[in-house]
MARVO-26949 format. One record per residue: residue number from 1; residue in three letters; y, x, z of N, C-alpha, C, O in turn. Coordinates in steps of 0.05 Angstrom, whole numbers. Each point is the difference from the previous one (the first is absolute). Layout:
# MARVO-26949
SITE, NUM, ALA, Y, X, Z, Y, X, Z, Y, X, Z, Y, X, Z
...
//
This chain:
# MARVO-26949
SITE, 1, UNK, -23, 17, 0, 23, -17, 0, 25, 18, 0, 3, 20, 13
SITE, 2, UNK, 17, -33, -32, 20, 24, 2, 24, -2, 23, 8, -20, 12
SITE, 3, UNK, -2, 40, -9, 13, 0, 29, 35, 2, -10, 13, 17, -12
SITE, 4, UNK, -5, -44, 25, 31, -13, -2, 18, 11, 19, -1, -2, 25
SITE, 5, UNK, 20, 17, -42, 23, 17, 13, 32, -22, -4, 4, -15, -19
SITE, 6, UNK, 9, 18, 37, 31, -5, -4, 14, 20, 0, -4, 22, 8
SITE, 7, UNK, 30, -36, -25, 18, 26, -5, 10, 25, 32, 3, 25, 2
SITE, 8, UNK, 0, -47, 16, 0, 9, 23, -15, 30, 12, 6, 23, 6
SITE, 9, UNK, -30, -40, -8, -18, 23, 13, 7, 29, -28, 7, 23, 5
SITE, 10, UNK, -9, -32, -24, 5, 27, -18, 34, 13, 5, 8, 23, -5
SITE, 11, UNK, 2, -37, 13, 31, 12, 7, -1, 12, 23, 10, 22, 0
SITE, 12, UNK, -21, -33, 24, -1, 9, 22, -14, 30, -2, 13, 19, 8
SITE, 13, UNK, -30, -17, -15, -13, 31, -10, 6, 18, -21, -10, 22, -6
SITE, 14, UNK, 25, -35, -3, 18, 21, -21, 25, 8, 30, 11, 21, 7
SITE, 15, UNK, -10, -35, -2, 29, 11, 19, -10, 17, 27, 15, 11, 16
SITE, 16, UNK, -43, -11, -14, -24, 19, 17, -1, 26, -15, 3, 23, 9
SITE, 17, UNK, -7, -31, -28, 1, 24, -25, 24, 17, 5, 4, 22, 10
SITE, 18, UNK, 12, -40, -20, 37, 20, -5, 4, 7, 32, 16, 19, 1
SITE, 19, UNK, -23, -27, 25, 9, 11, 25, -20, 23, 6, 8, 19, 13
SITE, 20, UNK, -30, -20, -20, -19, 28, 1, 8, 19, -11, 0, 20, 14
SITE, 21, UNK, 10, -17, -41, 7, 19, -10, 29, -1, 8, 5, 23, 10
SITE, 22, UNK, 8, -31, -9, 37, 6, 23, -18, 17, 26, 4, 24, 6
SITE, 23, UNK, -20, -39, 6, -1, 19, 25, -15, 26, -8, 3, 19, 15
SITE, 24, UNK, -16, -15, -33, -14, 24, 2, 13, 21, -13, -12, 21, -3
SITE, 25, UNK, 45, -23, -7, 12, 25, -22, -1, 15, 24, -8, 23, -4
SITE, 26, UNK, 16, -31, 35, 10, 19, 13, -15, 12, 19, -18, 5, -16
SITE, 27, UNK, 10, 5, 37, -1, 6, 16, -10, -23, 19, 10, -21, -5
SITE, 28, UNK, -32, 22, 29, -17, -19, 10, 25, -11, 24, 3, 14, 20
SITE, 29, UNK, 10, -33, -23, 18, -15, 30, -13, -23, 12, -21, -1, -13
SITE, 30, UNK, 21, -17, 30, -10, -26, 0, 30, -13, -5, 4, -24, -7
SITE, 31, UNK, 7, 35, 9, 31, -19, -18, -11, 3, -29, -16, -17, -7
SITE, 32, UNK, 21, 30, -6, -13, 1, -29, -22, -18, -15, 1, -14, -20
SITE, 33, UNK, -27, 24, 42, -13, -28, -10, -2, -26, 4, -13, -17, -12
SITE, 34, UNK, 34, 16, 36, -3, -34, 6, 2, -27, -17, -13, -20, 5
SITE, 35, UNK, 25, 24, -21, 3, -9, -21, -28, -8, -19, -8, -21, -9
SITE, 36, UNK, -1, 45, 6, -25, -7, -8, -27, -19, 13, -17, -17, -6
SITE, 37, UNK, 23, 30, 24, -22, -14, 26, 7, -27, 2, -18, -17, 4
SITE, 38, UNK, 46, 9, -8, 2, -28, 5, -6, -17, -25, -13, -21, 0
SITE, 39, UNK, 25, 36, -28, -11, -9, -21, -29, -5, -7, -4, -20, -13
SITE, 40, UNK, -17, 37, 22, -26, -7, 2, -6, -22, 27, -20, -13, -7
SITE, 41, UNK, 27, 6, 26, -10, -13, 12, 10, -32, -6, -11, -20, 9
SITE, 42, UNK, 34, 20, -26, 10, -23, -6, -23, -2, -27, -19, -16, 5
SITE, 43, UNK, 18, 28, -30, -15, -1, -19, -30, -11, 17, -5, -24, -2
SITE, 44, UNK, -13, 38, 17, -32, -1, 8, 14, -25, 16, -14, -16, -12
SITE, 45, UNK, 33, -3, 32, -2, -25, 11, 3, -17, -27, -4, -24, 5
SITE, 46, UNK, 8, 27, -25, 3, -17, -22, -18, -8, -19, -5, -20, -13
SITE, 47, UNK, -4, 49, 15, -37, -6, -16, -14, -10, 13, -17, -13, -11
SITE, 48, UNK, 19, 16, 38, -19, -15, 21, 5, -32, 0, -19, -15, 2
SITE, 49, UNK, 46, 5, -4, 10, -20, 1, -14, -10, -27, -21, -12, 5
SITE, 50, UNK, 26, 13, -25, -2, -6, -31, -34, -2, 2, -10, -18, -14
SITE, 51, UNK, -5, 33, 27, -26, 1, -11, -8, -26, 20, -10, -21, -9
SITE, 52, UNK, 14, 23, 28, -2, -22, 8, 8, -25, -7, -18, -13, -11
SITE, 53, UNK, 35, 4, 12, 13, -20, -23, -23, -9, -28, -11, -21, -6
SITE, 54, UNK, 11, 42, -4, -17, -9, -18, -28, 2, -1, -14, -6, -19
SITE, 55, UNK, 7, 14, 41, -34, 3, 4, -7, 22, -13, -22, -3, -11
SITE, 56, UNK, 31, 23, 6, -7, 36, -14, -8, 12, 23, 7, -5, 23
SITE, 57, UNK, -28, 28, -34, -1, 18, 16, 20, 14, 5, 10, 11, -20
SITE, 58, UNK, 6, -5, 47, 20, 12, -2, -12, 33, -4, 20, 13, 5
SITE, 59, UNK, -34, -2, -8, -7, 31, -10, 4, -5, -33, 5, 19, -15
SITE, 60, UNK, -8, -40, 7, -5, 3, -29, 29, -11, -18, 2, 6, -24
SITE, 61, UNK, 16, -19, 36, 30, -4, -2, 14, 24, 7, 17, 8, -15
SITE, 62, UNK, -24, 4, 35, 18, 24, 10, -5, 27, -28, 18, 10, -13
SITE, 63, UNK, -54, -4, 10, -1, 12, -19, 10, -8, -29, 8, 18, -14
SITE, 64, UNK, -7, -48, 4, 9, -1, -21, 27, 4, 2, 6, 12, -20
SITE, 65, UNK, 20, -19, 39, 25, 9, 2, -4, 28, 1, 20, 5, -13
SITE, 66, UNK, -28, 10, 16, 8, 32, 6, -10, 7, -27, 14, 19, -10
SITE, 67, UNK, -37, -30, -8, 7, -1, -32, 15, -5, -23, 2, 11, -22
SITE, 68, UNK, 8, -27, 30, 26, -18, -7, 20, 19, -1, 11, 6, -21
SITE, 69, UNK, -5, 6, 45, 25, 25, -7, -9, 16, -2, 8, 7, -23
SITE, 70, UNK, -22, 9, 30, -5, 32, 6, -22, -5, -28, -17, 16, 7
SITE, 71, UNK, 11, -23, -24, -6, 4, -34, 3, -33, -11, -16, -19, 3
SITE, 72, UNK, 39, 20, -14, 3, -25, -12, -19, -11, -18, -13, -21, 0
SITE, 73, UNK, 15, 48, -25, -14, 0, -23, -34, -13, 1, -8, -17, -16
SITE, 74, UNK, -7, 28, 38, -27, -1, 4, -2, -37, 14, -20, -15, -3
SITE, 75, UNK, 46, 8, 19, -7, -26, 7, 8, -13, -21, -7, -22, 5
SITE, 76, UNK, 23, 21, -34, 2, -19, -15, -21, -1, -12, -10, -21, -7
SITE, 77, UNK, -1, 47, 3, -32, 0, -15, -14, -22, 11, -6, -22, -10
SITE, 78, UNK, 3, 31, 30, -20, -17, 27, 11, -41, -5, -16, -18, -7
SITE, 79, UNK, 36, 15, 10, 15, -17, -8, -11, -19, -29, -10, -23, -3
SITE, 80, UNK, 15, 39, -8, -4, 3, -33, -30, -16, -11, -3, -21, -12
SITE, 81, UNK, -13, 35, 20, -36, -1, 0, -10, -30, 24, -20, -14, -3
SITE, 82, UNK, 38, 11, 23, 4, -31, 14, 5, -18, -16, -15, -19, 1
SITE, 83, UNK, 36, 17, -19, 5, -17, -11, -22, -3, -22, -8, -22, -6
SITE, 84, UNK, -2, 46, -7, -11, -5, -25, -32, -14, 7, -15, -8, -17
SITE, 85, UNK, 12, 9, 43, -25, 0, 4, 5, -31, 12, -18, -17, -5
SITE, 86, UNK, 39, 7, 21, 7, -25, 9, -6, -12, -34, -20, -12, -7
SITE, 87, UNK, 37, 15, -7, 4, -19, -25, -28, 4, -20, 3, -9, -23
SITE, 88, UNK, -27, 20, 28, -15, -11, -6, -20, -5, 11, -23, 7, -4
SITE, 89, UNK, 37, -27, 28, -25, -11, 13, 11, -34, -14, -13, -20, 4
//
């Protein structure tokens, strides 16, 4: 079954994304990464939230979001071969 993302949860971890790499140009602070830390814990209560909501495994939402950004290309594929395989059933 294919596993249903909102724009949300993919925004929320892109902005996990862009605060990981802000905190890591520099030097290790816990001011530095806080930012990050909060960005991931807001992103993982949302996948948790969402998977629930829709009855998903939340391991298998979380992994399809962290595909979603971190290689776009490979989830439209993935995407791609869903649909082709939905439309001929």
């Amino acid at each position: 079954m294919p596993i249903k993302l909102s724009d949300e949860l993919i925004q929320l971890q892109q902005a996990t994304v862009a605060a990981q790499q802000e905190a890591q140009t520099g030097p290790y602070s816990a001011e530095a990464w806080n930012p990050w830390l909060e960005a991931a814990q807001v992103s993982q209560n949302a996948i948790t939230e969402h998977a629930k909501a829709t009855d998903q495994s939340r391991f298998d939402v979380e992994a399809e979001v962290k595909l979603a950004v971190l290689n776009p290309e490979k989830y439209a594929e993935k995407k791609r071969k869903e649909a082709e395989k939905a439309a001929k059933k």
